[in-house]
Biopython code that builds the backbone (N, CA, C, O; Angstrom):
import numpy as np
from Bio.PDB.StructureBuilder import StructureBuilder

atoms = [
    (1, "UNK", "N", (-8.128, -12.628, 12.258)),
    (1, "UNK", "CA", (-6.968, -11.848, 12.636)),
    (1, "UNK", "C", (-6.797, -10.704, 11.623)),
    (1, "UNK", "O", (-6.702, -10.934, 10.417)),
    (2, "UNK", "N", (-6.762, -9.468, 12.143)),
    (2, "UNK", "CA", (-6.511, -8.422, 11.055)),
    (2, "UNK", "C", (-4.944, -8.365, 10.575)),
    (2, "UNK", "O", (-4.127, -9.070, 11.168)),
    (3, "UNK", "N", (-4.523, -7.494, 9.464)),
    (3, "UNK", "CA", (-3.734, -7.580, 8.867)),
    (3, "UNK", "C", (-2.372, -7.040, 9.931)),
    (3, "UNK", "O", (-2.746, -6.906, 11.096)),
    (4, "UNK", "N", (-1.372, -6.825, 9.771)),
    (4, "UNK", "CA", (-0.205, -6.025, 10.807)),
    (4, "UNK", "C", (-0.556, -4.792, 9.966)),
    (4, "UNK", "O", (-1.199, -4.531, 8.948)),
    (5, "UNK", "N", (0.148, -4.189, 10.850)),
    (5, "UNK", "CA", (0.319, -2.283, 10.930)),
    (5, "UNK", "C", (1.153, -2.429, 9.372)),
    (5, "UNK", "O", (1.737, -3.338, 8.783)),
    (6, "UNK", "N", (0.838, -0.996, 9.100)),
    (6, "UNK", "CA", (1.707, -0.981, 7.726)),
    (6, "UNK", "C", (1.373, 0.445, 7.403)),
    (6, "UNK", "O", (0.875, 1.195, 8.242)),
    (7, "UNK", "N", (1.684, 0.849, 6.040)),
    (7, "UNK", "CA", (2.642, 2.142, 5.739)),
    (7, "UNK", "C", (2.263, 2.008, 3.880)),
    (7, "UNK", "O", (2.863, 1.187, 3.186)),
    (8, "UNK", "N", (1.447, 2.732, 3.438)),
    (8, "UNK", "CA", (1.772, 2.784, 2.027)),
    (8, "UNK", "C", (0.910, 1.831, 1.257)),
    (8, "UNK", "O", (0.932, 1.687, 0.035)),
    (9, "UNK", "N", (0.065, 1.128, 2.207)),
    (9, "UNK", "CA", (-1.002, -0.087, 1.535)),
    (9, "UNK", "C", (-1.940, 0.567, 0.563)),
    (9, "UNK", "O", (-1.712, 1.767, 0.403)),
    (10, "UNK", "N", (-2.872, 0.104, -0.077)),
    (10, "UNK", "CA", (-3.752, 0.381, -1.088)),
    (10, "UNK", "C", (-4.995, 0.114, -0.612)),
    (10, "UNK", "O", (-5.070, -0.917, 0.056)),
    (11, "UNK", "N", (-6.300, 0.932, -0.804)),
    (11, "UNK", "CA", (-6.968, 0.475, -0.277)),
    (11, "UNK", "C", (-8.168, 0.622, -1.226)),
    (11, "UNK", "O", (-7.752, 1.487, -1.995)),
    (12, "UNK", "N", (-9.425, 0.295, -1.644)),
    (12, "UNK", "CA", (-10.661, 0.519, -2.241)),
    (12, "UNK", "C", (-11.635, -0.288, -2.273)),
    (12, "UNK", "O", (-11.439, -1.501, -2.353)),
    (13, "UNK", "N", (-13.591, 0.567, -2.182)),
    (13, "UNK", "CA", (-14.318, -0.061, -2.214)),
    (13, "UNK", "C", (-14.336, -1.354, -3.045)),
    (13, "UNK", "O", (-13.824, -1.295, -4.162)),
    (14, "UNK", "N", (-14.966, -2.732, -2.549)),
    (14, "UNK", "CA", (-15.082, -3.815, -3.337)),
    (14, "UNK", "C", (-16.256, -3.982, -4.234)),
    (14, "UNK", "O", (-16.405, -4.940, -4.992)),
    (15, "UNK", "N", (-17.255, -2.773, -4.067)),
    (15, "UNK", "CA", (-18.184, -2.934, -5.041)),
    (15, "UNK", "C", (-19.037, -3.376, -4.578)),
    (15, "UNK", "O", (-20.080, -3.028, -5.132)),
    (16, "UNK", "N", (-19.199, -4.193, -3.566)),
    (16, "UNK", "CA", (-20.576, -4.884, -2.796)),
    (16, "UNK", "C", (-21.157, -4.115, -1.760)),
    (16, "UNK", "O", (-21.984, -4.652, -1.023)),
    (17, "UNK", "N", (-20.810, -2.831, -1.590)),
    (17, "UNK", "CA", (-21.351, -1.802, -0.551)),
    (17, "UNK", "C", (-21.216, -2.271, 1.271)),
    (17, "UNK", "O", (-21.477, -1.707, 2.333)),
    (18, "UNK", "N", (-20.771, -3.346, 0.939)),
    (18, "UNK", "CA", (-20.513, -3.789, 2.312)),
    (18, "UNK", "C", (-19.199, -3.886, 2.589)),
    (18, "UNK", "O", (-19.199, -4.167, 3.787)),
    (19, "UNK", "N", (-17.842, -3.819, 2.157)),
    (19, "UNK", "CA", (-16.757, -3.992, 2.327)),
    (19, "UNK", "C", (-15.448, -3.373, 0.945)),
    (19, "UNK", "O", (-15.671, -3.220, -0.256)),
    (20, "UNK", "N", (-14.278, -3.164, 1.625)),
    (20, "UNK", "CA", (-13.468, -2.784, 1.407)),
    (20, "UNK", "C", (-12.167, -3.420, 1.092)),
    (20, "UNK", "O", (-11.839, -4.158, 2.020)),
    (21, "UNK", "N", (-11.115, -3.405, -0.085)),
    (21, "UNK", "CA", (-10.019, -4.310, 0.187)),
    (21, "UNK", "C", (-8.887, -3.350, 0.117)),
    (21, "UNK", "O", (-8.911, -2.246, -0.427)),
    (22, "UNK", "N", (-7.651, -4.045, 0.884)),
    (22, "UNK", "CA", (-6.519, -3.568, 1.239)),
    (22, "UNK", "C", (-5.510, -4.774, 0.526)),
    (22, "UNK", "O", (-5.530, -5.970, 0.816)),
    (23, "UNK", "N", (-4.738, -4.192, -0.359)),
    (23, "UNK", "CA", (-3.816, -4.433, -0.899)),
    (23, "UNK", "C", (-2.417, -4.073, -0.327)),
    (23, "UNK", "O", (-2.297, -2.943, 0.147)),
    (24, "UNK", "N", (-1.355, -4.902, -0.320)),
    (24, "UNK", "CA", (0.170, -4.400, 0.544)),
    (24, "UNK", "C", (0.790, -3.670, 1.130)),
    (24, "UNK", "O", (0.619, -4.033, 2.293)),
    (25, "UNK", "N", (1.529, -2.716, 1.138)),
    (25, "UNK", "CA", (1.949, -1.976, 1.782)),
    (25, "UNK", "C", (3.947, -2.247, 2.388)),
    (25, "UNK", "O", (4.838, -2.735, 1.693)),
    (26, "UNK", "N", (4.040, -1.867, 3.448)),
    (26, "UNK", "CA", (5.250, -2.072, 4.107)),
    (26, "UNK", "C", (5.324, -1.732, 5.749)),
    (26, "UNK", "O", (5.045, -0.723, 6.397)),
    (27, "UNK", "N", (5.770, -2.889, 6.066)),
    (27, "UNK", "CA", (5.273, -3.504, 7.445)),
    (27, "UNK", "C", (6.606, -2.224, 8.468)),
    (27, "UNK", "O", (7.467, -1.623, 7.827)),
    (28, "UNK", "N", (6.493, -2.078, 9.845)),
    (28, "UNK", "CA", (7.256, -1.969, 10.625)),
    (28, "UNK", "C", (8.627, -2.425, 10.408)),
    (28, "UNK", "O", (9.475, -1.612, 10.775)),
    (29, "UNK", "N", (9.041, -3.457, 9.934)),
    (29, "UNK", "CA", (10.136, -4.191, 9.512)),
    (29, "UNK", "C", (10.596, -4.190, 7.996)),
    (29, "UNK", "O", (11.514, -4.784, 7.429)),
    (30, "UNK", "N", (9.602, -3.286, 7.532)),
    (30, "UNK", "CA", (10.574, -2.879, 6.049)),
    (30, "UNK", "C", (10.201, -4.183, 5.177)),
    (30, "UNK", "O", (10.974, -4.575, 4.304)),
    (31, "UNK", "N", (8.939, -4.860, 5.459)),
    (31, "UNK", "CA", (9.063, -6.160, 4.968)),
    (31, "UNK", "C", (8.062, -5.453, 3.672)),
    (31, "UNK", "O", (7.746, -4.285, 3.898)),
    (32, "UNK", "N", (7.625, -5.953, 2.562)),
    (32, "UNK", "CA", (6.934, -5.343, 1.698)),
    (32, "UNK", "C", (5.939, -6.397, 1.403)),
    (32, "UNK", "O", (6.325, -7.543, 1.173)),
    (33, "UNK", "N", (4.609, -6.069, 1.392)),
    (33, "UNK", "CA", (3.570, -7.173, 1.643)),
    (33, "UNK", "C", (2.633, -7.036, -0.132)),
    (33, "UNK", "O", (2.479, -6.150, -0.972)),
    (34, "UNK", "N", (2.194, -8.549, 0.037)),
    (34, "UNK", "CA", (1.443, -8.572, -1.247)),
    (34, "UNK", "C", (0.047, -9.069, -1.074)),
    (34, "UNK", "O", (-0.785, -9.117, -1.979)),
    (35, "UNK", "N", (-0.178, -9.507, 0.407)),
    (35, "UNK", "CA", (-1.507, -9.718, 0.754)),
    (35, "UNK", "C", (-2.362, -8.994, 0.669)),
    (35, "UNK", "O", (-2.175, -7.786, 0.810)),
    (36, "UNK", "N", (-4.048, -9.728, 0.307)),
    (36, "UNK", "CA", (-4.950, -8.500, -0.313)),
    (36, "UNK", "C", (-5.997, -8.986, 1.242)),
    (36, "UNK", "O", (-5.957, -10.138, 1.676)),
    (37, "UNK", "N", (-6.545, -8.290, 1.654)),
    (37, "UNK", "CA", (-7.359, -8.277, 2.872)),
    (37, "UNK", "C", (-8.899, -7.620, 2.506)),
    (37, "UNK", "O", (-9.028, -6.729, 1.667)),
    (38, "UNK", "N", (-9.905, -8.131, 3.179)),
    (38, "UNK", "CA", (-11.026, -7.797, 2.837)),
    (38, "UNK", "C", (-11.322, -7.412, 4.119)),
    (38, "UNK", "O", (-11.002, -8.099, 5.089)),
    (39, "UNK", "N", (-12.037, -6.143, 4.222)),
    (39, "UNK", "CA", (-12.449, -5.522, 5.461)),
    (39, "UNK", "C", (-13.910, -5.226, 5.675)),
    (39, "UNK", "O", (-14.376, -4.292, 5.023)),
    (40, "UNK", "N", (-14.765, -5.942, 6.565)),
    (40, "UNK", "CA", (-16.358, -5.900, 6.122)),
    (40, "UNK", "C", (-16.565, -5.021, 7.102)),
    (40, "UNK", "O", (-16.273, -5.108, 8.295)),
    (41, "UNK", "N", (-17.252, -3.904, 6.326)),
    (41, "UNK", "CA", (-17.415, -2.526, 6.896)),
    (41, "UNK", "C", (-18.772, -2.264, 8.120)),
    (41, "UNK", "O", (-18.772, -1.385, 8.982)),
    (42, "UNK", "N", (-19.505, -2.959, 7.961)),
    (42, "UNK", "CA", (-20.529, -3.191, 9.045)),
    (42, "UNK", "C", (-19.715, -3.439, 10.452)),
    (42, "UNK", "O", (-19.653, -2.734, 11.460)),
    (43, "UNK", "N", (-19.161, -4.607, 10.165)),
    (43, "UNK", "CA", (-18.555, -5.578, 11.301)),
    (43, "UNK", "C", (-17.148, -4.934, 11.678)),
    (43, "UNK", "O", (-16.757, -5.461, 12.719)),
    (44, "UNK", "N", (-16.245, -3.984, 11.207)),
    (44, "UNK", "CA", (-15.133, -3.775, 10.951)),
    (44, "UNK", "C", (-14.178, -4.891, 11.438)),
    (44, "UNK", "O", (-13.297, -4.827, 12.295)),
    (45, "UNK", "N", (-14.527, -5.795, 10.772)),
    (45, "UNK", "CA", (-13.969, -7.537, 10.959)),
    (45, "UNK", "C", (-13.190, -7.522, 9.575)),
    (45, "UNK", "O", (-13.695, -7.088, 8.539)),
    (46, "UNK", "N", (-11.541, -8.189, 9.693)),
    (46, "UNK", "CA", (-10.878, -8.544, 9.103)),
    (46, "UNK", "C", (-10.805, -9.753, 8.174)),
    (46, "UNK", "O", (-10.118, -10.673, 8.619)),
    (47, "UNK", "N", (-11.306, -9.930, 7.104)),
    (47, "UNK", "CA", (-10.362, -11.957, 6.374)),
    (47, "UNK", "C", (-9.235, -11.590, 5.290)),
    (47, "UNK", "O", (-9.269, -10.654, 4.491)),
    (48, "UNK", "N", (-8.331, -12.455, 5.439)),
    (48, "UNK", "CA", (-7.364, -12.528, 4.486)),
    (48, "UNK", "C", (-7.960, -12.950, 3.204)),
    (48, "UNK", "O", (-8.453, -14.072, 3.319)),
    (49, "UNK", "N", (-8.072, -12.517, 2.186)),
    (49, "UNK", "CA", (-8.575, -12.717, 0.762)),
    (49, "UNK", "C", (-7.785, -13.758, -0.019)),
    (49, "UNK", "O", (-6.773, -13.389, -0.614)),
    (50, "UNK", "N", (-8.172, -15.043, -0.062)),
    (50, "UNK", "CA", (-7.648, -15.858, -0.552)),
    (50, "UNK", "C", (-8.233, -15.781, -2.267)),
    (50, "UNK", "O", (-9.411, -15.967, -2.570)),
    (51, "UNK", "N", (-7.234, -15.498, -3.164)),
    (51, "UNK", "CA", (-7.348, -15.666, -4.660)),
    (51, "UNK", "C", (-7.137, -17.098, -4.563)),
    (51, "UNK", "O", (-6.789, -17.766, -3.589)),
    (52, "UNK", "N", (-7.545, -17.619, -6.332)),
    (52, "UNK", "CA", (-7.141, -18.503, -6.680)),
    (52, "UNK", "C", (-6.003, -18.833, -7.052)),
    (52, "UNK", "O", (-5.389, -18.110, -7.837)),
    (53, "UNK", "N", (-5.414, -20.113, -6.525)),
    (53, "UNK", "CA", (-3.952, -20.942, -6.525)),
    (53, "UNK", "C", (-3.315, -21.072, -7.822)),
    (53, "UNK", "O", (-4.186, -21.089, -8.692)),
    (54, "UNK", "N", (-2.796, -21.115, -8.034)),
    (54, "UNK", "CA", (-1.529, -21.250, -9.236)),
    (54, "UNK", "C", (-1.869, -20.315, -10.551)),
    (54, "UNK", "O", (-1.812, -20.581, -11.752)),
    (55, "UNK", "N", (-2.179, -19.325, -9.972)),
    (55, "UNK", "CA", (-2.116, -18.110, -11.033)),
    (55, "UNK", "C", (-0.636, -17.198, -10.739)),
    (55, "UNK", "O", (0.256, -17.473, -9.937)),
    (56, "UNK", "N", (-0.711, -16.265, -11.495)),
    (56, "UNK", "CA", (0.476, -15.415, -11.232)),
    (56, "UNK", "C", (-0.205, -13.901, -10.328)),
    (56, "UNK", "O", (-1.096, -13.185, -10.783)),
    (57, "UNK", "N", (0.221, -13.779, -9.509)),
    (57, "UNK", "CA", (0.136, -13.162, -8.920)),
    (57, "UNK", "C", (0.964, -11.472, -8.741)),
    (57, "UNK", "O", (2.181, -11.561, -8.577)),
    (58, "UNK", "N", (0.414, -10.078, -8.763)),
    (58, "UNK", "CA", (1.596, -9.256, -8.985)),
    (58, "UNK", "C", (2.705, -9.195, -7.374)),
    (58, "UNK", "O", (2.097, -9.459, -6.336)),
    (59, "UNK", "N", (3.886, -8.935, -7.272)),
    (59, "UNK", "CA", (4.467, -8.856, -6.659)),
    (59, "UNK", "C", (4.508, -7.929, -5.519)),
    (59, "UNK", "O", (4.084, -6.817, -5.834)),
    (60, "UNK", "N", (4.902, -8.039, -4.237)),
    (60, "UNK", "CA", (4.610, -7.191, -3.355)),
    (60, "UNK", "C", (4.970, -5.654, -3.355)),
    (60, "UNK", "O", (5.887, -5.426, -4.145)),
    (61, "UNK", "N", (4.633, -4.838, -2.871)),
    (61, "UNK", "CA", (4.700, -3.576, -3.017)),
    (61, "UNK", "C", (4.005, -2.356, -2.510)),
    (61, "UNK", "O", (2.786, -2.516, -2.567)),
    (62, "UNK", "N", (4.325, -1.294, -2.077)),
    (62, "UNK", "CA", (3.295, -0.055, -1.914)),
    (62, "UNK", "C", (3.684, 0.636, -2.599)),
    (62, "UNK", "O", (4.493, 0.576, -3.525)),
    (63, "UNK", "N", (2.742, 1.828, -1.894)),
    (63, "UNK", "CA", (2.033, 3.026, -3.538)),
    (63, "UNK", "C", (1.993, 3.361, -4.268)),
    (63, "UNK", "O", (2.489, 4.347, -4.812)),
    (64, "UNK", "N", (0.892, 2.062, -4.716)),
    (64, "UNK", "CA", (0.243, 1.804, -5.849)),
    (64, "UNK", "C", (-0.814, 2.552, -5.568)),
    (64, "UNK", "O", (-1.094, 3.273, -4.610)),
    (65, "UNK", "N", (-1.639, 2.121, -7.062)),
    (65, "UNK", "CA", (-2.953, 2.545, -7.172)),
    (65, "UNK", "C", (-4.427, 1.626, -7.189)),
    (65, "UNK", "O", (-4.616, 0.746, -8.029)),
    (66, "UNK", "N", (-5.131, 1.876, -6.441)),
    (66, "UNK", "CA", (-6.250, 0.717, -6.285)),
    (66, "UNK", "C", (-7.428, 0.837, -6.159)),
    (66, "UNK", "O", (-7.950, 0.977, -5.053)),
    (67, "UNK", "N", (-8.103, 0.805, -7.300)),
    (67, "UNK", "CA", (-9.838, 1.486, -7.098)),
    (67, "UNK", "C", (-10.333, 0.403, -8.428)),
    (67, "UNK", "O", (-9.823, -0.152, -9.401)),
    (68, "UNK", "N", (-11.737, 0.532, -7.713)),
    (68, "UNK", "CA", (-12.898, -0.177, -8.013)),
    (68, "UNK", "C", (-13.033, 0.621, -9.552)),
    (68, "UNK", "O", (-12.770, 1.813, -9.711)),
    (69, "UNK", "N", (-13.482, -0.269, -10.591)),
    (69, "UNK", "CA", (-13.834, 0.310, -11.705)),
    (69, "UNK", "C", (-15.313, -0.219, -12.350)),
    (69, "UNK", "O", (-15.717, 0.258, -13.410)),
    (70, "UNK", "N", (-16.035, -1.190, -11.652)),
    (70, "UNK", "CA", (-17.273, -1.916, -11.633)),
    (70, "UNK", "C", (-17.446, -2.862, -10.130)),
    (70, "UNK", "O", (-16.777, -3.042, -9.113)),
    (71, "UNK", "N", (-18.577, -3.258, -10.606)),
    (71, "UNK", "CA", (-18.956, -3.941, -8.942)),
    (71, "UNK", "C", (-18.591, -5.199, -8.864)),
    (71, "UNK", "O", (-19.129, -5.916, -8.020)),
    (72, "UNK", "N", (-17.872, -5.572, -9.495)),
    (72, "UNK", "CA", (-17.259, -7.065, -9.861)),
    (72, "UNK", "C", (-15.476, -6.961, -10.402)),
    (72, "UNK", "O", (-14.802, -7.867, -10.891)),
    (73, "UNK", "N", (-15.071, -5.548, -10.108)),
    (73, "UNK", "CA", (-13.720, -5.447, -10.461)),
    (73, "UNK", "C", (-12.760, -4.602, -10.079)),
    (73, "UNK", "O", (-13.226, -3.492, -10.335)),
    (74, "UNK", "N", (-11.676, -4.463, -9.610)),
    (74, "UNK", "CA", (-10.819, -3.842, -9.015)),
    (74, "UNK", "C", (-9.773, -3.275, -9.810)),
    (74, "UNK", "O", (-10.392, -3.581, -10.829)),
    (75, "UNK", "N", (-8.854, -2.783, -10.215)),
    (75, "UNK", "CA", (-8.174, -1.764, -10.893)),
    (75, "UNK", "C", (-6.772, -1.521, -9.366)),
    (75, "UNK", "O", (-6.822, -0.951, -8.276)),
    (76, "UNK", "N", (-5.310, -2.579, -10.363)),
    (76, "UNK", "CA", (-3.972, -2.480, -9.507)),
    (76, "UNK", "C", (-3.048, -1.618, -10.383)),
    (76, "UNK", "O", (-2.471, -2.134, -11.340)),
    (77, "UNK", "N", (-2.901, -0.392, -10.096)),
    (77, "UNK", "CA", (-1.689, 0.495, -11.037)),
    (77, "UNK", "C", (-0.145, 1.008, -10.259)),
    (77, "UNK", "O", (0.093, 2.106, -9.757)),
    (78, "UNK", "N", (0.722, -0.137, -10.360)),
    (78, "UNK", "CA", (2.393, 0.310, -9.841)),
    (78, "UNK", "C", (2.345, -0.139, -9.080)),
    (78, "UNK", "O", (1.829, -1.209, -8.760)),
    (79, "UNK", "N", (3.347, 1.203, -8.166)),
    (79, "UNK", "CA", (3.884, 0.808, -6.874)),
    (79, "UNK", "C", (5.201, 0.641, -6.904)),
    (79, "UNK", "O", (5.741, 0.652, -8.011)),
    (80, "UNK", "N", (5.964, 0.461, -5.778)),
    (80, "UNK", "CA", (6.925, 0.352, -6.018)),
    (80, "UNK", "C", (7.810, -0.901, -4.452)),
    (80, "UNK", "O", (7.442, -1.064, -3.289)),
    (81, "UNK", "N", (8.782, -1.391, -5.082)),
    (81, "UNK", "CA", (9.353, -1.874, -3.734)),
    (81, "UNK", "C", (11.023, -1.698, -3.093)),
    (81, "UNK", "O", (11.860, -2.340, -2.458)),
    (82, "UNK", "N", (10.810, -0.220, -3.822)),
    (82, "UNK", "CA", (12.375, 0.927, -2.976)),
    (82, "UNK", "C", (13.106, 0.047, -4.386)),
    (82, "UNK", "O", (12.639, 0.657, -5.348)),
    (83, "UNK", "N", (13.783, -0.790, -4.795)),
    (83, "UNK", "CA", (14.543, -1.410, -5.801)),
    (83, "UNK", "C", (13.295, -1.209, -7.474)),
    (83, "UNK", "O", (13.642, -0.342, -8.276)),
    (84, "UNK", "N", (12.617, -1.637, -7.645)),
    (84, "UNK", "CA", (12.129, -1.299, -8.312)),
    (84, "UNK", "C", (10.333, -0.143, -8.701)),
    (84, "UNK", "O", (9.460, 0.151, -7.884)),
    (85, "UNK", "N", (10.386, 0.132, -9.855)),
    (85, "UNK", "CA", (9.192, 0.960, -9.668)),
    (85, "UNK", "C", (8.073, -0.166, -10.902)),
    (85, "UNK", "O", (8.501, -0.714, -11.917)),
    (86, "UNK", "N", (6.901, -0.215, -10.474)),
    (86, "UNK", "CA", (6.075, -1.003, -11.441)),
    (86, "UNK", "C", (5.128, -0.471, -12.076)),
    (86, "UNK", "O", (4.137, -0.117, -11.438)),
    (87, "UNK", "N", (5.188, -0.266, -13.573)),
    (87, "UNK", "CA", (4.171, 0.167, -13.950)),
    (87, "UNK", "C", (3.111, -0.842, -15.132)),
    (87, "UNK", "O", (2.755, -0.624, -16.290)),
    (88, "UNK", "N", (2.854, -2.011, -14.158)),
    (88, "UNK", "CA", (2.104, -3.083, -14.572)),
    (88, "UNK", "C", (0.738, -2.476, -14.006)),
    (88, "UNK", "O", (0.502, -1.488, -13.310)),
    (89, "UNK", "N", (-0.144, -3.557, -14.637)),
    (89, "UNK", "CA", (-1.622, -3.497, -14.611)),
    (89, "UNK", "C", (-2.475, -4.553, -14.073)),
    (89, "UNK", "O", (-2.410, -5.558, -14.782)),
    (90, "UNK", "N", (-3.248, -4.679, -13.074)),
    (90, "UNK", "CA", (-3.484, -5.732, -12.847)),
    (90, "UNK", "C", (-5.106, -5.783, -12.612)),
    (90, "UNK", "O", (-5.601, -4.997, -11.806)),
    (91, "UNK", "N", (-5.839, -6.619, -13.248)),
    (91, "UNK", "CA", (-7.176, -6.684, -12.577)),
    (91, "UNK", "C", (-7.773, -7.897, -11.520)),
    (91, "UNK", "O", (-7.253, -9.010, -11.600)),
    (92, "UNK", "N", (-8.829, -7.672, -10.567)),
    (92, "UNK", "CA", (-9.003, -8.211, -9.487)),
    (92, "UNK", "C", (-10.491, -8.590, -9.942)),
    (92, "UNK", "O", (-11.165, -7.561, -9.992)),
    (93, "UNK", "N", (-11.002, -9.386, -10.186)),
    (93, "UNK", "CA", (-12.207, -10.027, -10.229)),
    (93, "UNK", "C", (-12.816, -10.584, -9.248)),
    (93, "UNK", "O", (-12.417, -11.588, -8.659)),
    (94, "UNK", "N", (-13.818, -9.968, -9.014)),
    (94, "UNK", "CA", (-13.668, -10.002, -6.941)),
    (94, "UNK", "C", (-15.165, -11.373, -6.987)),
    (94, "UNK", "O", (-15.118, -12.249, -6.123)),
    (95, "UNK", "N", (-15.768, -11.385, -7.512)),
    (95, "UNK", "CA", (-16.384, -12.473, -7.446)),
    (95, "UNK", "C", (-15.907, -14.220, -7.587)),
    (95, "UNK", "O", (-16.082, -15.288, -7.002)),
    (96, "UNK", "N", (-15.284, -13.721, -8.640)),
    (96, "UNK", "CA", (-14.713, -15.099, -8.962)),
    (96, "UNK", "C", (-13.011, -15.374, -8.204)),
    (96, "UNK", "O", (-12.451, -16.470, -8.183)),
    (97, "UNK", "N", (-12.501, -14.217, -7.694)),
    (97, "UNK", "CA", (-11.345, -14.000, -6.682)),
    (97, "UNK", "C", (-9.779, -14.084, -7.871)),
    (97, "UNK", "O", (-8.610, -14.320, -7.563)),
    (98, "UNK", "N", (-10.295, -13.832, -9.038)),
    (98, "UNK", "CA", (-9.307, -14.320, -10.056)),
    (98, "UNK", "C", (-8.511, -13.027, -9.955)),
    (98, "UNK", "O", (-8.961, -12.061, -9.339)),
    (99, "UNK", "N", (-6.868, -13.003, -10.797)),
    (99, "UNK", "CA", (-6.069, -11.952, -10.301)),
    (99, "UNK", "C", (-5.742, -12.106, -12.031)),
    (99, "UNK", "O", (-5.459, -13.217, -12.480)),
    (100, "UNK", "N", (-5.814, -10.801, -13.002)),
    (100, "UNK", "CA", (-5.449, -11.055, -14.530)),
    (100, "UNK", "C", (-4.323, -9.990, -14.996)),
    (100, "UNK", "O", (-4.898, -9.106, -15.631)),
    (101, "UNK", "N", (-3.335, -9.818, -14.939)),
    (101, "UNK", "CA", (-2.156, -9.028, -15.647)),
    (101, "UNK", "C", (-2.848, -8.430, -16.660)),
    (101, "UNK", "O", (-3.459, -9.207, -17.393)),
    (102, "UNK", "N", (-2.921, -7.294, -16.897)),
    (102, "UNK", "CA", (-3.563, -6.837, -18.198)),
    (102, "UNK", "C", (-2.621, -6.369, -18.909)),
    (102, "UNK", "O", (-2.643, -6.504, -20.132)),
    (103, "UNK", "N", (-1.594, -5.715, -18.249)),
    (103, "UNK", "CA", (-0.787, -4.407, -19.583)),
    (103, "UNK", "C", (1.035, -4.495, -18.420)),
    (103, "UNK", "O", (1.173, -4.042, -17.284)),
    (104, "UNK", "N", (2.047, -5.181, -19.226)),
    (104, "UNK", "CA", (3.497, -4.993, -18.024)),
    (104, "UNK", "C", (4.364, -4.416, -19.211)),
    (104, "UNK", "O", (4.788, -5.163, -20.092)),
    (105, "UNK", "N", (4.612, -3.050, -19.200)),
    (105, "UNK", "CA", (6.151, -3.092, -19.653)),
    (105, "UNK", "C", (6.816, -3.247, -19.218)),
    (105, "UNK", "O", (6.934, -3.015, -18.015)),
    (106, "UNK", "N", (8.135, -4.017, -20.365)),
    (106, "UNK", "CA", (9.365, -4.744, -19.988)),
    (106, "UNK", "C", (10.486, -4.009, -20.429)),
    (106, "UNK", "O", (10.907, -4.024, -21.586)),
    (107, "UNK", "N", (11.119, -3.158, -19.187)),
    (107, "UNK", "CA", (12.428, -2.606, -19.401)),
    (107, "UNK", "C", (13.843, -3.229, -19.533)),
    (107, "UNK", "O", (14.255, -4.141, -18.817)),
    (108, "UNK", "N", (14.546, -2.624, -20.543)),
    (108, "UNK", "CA", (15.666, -3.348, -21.027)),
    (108, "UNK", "C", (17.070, -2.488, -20.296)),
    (108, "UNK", "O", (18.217, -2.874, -20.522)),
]
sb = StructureBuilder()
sb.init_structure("model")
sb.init_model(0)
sb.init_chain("A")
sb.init_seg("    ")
for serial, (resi, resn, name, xyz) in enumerate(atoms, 1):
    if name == "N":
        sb.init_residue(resn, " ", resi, " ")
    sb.init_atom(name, np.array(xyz, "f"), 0.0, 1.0, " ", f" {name:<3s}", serial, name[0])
structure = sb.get_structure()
């Protein structure tokens, strides 16, 4: 099943020359999404990208920033979700599906 329609998602090569991922956005309904989607570019076939479980995960949001910085790594900068603006850091380790906070300032 592909992802719903949306507005403001993130999108960039995954490094494996065969596919693409899509990071959140904001749905028809104003809903603000944090799902990451993998799009295999041959097939233009949809899977939901399941990371690994009980990590921290960054929070939902669009436009952000989202590009490949090696063939094994992804690069998450901001975004925002209308209430707040984020200028956290996040890396995507696309082999191992791991999600790592690198850099969050904390406003007072």
């Amino acid at each position: 099943m592909p992802p719903t329609c949306r507005k403001g998602g993130m999108m960039a090569d995954s490094g494996d020359g065969e596919s693409a991922l899509l990071l959140g956005g904001i749905s028809s309904q104003t809903t603000y999404d944090k799902t990451l989607w993998n799009l295999a570019t041959s097939k233009y076939s949809w899977e939901r990208y399941q990371t690994k479980t009980n990590i921290v995960e960054p929070k939902a949001r669009w436009k952000g920033t989202l590009c490949r910085v090696d063939a094994n790594s992804v690069l998450l900068f901001g975004g925002s979700d209308e209430v707040e603006y984020f200028d956290d850091v996040w890396l995507l380790k696309v082999s191992t599906k791991e999600r790592l906070l690198l850099f969050n300032v904390e406003r007072g």
